[in-house]
Backbone as CSV, one residue per row, in Angstrom:
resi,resn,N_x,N_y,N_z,CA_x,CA_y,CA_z,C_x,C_y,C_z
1,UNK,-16.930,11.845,0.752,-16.774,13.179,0.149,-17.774,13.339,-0.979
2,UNK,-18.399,14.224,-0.797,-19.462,14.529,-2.005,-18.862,15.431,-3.338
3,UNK,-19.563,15.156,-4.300,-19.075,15.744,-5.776,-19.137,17.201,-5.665
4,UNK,-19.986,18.469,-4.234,-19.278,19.458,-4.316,-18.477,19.635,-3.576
5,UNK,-17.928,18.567,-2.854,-17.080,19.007,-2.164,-15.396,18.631,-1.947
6,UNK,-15.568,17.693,-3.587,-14.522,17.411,-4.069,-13.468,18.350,-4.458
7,UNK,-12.613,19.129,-4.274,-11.239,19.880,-4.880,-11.071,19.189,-6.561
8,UNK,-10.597,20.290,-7.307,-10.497,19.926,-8.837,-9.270,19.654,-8.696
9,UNK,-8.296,19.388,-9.862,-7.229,19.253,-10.369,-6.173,18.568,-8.787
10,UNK,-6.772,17.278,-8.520,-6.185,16.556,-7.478,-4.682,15.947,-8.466
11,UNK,-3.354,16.044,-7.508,-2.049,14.985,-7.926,-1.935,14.718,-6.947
12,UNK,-1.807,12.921,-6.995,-0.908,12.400,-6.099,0.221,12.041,-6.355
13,UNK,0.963,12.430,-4.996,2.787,12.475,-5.738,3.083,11.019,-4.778
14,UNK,3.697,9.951,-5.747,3.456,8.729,-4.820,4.997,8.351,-4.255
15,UNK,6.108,8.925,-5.019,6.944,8.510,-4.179,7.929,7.726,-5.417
16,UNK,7.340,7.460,-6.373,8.077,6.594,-7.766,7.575,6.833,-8.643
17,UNK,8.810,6.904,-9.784,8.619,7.801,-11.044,7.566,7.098,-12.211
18,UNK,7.850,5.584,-11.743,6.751,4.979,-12.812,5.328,5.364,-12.502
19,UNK,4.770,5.609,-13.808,3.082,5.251,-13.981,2.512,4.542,-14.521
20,UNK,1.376,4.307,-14.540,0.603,3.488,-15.418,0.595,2.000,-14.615
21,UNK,0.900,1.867,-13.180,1.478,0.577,-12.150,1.388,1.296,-11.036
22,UNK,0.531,0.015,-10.349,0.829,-0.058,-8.860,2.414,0.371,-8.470
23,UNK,2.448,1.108,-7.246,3.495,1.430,-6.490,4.061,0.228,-5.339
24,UNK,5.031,-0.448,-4.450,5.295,-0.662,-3.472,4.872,-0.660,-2.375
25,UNK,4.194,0.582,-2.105,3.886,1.184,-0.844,2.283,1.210,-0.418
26,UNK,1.890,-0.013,-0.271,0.030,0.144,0.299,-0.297,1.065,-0.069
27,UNK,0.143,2.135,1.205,-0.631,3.194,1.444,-0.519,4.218,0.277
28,UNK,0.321,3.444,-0.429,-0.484,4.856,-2.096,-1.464,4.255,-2.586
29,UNK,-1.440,2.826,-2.668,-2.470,2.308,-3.441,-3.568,2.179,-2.860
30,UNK,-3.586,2.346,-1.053,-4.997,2.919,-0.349,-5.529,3.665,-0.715
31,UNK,-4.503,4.961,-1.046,-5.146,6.176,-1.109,-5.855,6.152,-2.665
32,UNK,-5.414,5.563,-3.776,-5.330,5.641,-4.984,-7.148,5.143,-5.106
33,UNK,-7.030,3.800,-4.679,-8.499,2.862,-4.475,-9.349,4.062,-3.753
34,UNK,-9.590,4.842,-2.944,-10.254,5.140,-1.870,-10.782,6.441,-3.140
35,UNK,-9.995,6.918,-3.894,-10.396,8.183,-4.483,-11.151,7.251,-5.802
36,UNK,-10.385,6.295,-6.264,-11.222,5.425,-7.561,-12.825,4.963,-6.982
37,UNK,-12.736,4.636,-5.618,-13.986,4.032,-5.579,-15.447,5.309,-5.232
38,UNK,-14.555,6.315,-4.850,-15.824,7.035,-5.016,-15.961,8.110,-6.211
39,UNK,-15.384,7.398,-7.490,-15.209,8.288,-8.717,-14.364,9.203,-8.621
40,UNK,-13.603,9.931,-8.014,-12.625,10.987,-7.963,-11.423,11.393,-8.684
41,UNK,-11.899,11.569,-9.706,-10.229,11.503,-10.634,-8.873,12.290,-10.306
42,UNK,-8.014,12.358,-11.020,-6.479,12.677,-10.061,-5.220,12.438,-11.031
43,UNK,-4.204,12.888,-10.933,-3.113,12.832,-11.477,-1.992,12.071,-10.894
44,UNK,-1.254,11.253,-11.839,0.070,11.209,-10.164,1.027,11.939,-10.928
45,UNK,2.456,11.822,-9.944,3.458,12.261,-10.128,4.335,11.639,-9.337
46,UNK,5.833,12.051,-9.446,6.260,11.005,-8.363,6.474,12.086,-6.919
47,UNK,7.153,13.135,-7.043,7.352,13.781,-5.591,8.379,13.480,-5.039
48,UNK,8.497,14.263,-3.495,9.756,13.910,-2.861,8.832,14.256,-1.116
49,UNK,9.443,13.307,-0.604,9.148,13.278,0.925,9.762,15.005,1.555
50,UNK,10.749,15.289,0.413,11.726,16.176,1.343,10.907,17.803,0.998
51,UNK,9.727,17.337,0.484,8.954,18.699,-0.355,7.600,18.755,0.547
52,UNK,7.379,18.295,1.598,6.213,18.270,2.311,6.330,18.187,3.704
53,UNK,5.241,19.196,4.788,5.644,19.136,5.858,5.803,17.703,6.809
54,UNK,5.238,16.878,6.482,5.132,15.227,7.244,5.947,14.607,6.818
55,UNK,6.981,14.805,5.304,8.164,14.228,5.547,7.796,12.689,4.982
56,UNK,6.380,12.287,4.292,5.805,11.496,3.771,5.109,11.447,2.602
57,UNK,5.310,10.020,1.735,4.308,10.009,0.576,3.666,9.081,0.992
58,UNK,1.931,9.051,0.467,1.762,9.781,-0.880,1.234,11.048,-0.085
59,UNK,0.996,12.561,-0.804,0.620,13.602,-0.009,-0.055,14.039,-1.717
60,UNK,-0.908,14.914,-1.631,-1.273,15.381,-2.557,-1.023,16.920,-2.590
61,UNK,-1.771,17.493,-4.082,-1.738,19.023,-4.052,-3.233,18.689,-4.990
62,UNK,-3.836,20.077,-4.560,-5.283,20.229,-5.252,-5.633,22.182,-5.057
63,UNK,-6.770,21.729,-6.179,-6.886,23.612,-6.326,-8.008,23.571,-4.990
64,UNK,-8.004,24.681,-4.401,-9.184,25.184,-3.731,-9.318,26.947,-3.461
65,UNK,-10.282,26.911,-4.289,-10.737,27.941,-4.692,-9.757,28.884,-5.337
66,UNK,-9.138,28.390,-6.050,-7.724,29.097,-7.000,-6.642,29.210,-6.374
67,UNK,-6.341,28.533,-4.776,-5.460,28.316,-4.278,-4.826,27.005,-4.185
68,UNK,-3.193,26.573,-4.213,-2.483,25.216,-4.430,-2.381,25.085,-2.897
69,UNK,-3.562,23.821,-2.595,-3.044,23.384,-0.940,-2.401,22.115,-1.184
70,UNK,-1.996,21.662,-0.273,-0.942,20.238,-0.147,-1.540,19.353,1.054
71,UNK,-1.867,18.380,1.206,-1.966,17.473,2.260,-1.220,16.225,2.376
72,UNK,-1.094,15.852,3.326,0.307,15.196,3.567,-0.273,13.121,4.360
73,UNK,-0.297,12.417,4.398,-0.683,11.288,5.313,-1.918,10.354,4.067
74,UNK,-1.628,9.860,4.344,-2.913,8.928,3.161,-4.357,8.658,4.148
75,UNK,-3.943,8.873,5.526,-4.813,8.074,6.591,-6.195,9.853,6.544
76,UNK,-5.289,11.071,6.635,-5.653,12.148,6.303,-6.524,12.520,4.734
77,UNK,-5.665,12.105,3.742,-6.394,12.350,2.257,-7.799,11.721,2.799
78,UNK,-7.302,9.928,2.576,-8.935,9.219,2.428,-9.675,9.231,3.549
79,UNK,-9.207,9.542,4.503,-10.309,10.008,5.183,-11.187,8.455,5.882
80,UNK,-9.960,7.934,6.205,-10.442,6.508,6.930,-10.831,6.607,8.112
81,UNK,-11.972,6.277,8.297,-12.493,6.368,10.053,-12.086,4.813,10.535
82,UNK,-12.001,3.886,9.719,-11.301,2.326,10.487,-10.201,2.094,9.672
83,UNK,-9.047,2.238,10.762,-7.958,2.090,10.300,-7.109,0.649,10.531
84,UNK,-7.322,-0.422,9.974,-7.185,-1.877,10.543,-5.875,-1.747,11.581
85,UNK,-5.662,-2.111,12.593,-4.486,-1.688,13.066,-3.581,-3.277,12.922
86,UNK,-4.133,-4.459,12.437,-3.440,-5.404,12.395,-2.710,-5.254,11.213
87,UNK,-2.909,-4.483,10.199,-2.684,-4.318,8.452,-1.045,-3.083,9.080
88,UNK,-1.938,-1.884,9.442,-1.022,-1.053,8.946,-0.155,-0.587,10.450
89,UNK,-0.748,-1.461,12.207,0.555,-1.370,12.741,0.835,-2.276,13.043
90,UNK,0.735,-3.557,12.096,1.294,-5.070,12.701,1.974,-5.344,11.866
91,UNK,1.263,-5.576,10.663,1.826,-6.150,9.609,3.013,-5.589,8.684
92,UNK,2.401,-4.201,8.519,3.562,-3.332,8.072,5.369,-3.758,8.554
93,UNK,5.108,-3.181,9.767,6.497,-3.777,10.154,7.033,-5.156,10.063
94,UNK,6.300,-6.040,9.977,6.472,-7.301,9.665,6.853,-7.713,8.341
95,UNK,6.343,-6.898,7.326,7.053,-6.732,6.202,7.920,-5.951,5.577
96,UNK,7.937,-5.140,6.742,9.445,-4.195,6.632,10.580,-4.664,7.065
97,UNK,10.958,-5.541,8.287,11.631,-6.565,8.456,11.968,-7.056,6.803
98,UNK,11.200,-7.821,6.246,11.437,-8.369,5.214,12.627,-7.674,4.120
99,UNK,11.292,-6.695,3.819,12.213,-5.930,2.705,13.303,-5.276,3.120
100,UNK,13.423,-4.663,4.157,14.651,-3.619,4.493,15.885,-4.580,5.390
101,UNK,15.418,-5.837,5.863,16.097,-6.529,6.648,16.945,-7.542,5.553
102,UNK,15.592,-8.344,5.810,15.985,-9.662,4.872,16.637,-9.605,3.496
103,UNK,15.642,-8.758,2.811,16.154,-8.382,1.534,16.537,-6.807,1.089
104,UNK,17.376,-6.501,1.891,17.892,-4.664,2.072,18.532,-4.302,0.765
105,UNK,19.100,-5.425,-0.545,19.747,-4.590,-1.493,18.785,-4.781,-2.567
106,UNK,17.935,-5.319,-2.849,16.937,-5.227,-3.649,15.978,-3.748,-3.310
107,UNK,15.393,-3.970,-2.185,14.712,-2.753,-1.437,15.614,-1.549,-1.447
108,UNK,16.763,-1.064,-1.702,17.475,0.172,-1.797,17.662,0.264,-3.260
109,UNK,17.735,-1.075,-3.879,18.144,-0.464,-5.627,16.616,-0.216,-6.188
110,UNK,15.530,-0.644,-5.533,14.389,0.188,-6.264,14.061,1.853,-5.697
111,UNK,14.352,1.879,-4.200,13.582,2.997,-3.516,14.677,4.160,-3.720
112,UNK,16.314,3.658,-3.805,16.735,4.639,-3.985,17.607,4.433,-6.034
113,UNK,16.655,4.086,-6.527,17.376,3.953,-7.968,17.839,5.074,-8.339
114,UNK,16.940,6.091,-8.110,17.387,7.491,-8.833,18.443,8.111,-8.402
115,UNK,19.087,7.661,-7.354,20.754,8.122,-6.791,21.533,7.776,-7.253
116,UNK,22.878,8.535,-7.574,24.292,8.201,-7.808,24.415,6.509,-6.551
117,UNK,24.870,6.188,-7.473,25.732,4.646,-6.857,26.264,5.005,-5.026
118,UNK,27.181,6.044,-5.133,27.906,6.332,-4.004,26.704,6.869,-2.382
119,UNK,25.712,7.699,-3.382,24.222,8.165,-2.606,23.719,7.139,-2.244
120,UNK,23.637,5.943,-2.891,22.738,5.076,-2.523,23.403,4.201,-1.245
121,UNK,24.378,4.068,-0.982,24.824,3.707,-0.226,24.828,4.415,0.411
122,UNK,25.544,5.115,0.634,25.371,6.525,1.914,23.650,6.416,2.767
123,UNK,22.918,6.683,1.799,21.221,6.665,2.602,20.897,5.761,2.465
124,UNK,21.475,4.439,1.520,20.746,2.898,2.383,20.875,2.922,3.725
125,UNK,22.515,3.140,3.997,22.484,2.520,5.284,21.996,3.909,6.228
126,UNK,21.810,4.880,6.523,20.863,5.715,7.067,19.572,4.682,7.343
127,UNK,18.829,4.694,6.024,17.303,4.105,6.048,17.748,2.902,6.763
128,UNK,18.935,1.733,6.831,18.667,0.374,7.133,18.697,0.728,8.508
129,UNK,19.522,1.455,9.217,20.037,1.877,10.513,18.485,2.445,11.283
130,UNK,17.877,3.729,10.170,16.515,3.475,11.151,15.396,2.791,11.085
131,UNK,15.549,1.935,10.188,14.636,0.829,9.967,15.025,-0.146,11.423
132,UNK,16.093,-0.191,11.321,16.195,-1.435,12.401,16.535,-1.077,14.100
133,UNK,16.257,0.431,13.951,16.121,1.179,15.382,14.689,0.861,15.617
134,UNK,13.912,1.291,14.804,12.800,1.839,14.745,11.930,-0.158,14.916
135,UNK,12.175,-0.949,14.381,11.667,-2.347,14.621,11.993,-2.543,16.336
136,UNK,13.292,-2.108,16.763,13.726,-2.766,17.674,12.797,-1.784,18.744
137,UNK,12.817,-0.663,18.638,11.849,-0.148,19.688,9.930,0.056,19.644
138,UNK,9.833,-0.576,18.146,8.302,-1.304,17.761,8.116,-2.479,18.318
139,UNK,8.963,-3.544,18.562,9.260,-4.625,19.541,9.207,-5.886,17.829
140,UNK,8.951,-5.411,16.541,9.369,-5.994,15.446,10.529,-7.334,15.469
141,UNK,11.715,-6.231,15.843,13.124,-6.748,16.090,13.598,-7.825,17.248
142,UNK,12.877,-7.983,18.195,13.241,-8.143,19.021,12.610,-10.058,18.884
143,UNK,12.007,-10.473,18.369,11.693,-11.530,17.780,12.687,-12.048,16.474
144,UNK,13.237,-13.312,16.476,13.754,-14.218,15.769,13.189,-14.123,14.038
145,UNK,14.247,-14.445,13.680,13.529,-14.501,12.028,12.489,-15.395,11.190
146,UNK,12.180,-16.440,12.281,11.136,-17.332,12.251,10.449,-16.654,12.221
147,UNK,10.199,-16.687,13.981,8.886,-15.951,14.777,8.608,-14.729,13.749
148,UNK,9.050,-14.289,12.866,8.454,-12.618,12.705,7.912,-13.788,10.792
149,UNK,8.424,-14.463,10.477,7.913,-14.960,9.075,6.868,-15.637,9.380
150,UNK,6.663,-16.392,11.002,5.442,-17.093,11.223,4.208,-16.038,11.975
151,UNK,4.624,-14.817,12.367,3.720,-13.828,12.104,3.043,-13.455,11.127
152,UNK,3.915,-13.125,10.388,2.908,-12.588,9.075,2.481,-13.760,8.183
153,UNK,2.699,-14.786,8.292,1.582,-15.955,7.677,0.726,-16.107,7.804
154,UNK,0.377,-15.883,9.651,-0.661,-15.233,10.325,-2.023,-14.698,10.024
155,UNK,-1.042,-13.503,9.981,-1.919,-12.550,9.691,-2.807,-12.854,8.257
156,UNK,-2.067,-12.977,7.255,-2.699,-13.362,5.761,-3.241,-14.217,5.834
157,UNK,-2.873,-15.487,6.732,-4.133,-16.470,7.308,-5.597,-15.878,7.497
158,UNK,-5.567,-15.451,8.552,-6.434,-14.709,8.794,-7.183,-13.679,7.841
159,UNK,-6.698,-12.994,7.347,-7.724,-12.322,6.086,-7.998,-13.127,5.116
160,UNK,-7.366,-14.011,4.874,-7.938,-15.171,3.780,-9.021,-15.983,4.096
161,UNK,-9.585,-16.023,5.697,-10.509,-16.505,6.053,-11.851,-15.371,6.040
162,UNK,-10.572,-14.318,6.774,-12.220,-13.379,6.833,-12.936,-12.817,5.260
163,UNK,-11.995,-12.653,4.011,-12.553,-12.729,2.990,-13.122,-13.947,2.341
164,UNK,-13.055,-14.939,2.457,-13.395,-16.469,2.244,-14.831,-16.472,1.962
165,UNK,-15.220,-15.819,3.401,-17.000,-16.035,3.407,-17.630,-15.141,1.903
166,UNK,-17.176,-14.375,2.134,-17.811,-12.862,1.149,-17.170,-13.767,-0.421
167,UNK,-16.409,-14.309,-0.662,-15.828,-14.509,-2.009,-16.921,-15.892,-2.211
168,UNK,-17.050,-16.975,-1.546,-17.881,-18.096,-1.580,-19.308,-17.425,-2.074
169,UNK,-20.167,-16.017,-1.249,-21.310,-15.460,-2.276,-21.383,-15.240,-3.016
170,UNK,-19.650,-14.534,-3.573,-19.404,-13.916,-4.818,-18.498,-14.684,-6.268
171,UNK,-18.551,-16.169,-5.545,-18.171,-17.027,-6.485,-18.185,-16.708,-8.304
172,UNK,-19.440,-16.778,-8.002,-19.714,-17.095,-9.517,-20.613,-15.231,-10.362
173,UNK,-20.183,-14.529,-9.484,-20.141,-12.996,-10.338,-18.811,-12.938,-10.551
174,UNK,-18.376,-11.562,-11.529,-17.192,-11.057,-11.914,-16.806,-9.833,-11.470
175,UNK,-17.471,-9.498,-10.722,-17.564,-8.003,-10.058,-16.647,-8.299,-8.577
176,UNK,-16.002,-7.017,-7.827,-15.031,-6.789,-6.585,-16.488,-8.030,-5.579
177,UNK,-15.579,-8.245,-4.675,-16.528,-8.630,-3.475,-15.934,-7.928,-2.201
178,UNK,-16.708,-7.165,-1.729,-15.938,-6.348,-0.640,-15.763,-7.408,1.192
179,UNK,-14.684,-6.741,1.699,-14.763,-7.113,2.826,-15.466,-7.723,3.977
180,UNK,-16.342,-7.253,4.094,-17.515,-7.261,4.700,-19.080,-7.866,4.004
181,UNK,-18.797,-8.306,3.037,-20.016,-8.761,2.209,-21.177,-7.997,1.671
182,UNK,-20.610,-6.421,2.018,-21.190,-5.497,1.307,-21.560,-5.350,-0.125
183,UNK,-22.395,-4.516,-0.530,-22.687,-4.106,-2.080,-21.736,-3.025,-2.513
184,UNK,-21.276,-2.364,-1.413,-20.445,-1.373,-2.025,-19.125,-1.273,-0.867
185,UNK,-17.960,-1.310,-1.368,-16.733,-0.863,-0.323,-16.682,0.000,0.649
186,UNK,-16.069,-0.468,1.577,-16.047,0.260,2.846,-14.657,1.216,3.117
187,UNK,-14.592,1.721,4.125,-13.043,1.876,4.254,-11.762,1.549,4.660
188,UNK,-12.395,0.367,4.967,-11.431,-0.980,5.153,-10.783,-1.642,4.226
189,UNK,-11.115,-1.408,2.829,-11.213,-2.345,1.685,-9.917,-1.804,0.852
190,UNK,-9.971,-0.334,1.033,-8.428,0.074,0.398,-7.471,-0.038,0.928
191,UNK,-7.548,-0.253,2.361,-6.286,-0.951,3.210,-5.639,-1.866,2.799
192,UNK,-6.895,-3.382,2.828,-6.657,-4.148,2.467,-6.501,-4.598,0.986
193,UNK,-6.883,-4.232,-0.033,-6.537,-3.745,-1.078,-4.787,-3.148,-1.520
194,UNK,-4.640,-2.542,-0.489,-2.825,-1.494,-0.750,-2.373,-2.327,-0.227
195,UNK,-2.788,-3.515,0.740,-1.289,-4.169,1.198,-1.361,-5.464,0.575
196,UNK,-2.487,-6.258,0.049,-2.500,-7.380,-0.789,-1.384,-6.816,-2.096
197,UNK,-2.089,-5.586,-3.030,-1.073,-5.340,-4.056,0.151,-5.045,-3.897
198,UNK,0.718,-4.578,-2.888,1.925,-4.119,-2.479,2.395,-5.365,-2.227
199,UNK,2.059,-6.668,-1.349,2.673,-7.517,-1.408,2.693,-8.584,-2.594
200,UNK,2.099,-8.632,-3.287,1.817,-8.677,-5.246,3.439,-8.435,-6.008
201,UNK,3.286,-7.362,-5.489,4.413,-6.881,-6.718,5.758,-6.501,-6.225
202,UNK,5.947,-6.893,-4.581,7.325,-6.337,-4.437,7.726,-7.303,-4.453
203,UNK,9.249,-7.322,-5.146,10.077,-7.958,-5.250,11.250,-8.035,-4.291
204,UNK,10.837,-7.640,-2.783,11.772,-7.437,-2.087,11.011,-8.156,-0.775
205,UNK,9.852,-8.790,-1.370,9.133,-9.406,-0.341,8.521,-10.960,-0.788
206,UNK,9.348,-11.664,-1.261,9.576,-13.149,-2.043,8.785,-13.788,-1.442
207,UNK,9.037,-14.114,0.231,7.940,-14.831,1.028,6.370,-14.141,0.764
208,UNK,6.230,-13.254,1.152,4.810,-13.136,1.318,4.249,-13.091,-0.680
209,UNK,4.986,-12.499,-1.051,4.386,-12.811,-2.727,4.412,-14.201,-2.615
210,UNK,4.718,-15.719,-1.552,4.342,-16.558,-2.394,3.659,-17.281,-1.185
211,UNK,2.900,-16.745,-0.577,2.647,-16.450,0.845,0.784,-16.145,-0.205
212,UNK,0.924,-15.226,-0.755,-0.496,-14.439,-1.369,-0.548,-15.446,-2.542
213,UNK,-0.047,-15.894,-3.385,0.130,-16.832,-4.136,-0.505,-17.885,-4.129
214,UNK,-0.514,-18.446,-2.817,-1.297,-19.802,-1.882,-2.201,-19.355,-1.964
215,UNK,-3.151,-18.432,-2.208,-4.543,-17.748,-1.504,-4.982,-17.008,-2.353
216,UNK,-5.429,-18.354,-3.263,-6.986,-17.627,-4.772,-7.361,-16.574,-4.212
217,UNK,-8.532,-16.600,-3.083,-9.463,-15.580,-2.590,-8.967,-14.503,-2.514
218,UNK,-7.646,-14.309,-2.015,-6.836,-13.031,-1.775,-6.595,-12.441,-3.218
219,UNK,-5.828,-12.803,-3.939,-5.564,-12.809,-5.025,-6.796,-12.157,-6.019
220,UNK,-7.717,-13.020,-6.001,-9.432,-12.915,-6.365,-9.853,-11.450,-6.287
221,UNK,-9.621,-11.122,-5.054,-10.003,-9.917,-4.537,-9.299,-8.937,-5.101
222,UNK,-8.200,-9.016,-4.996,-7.441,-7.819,-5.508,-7.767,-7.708,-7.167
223,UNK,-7.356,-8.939,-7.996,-7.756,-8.720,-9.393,-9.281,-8.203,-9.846
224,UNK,-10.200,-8.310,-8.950,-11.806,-7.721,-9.504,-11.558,-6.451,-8.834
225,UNK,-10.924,-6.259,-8.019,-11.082,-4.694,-8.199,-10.034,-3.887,-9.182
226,UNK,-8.809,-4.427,-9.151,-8.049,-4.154,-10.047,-9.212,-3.608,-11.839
227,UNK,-9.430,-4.653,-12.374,-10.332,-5.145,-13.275,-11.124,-3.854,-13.471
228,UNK,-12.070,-3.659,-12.386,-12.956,-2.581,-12.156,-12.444,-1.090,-11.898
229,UNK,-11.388,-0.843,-10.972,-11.381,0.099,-10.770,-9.976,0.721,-11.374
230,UNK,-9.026,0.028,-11.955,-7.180,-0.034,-12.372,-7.185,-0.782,-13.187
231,UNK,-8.136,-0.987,-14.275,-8.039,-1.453,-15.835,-6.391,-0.896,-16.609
232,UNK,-6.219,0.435,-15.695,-5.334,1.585,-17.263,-3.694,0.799,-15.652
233,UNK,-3.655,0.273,-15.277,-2.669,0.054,-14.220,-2.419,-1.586,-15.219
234,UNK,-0.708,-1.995,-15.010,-0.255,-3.152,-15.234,-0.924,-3.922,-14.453
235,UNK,-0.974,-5.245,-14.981,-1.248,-6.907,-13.914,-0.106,-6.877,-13.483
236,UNK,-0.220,-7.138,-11.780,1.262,-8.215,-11.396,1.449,-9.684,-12.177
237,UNK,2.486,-9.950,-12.197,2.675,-11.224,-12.822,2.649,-12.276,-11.539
């Protein structure tokens, strides 16, 4: 996106009331990286899924031409032409298992904190019910609780190798090292970027936070861009 053809007064509404911190959810912090890396400044807010036609965060609102439009999908905002499909239709569910399965009352007292006690129960079990429809006909569910924890080890295996090479050039600078061993980020990089931090900081996903933990390079990666581009954002601990 070029600087005229940027929209002014961009908010992203991410879905949680805190600021000044990474969110839970990758795909805000895709979208968040994807607008930081090509300078794009922006507001957040938190929002409601139930205020937009897709029924999803993060979605934005921006002026164009003195009119308030809304867009809805993060895959839509940033405008990703490679969309990793091992990240966001493998893995995802693999760590949704986690949080909504494994660890379902941690994952409802953050996502639904802002409800009466009695609400939160009521639409946990809604959300747990189609969480675990929705695995079982993703074929998620239908695998053992091993098999789905020795999946996603997997997978983070695997990106810890394919970033490995690019971090070994970028050893001894202090600057991001992108994906691909590029000079400048691709659009792959906020993917991977939203689901390293997302698995960083949720606390409803114990294994893979200690899963990313094992894996400087991973870790590496996320903090130099952090550093660079989410200075005014908390460190995960």
């Amino acid at each position: 996106m070029s600087t005229m053809d940027t929209p002014s007064n961009i908010t992203i509404f991410r879905g949680f009331p805190e600021k000044g911190c990474y969110t839970w959810s990758p795909f805000v912090t895709k979208l968040e990286a994807r607008l930081r890396f090509g300078g794009i400044s922006y507001n957040v807010e938190s929002g409601s899924p139930m205020k937009v036609p897709r029924g999803k965060v993060p979605y934005i609102t921006f002026d164009d031409d003195g009119q308030l439009q809304s867009l809805a999908d993060s895959d839509l905002i940033a405008q990703d032409l490679s969309i990793k499909a091992l990240l966001e239709n493998r893995l995802y569910f693999l760590q949704g298992y986690e949080r909504w399965i494994e660890n379902y009352y941690t994952m409802r007292a953050k996502i639904l904190g802002g409800m009466s006690w009695p609400l939160q129960v009521v639409v946990g079990n809604i959300i747990y019910n189609i969480n675990v429809r929705t695995m079982q006909g993703q074929g998620t569910g239908t695998f053992f609780p091993e098999e789905i924890a020795a999946f996603r080890a997997e997978i983070w295996e695997s990106l810890n190798a394919i970033l490995s090479a690019s971090y070994t050039q970028h050893r001894d600078s202090e600057g991001p090292f992108w994906r691909w061993g590029e000079d400048a980020p691709t659009e792959t990089d906020g993917v991977v970027f939203g689901f390293i931090i997302s698995g960083l900081i949720c606390s409803a996903g114990p294994t893979t936070k200690q899963i990313l933990d094992g894996y400087p390079t991973l870790v590496a990666y996320a903090r130099r861009i952090h550093d660079k581009y989410f200075p005014d954002y908390k460190v995960w601990e």
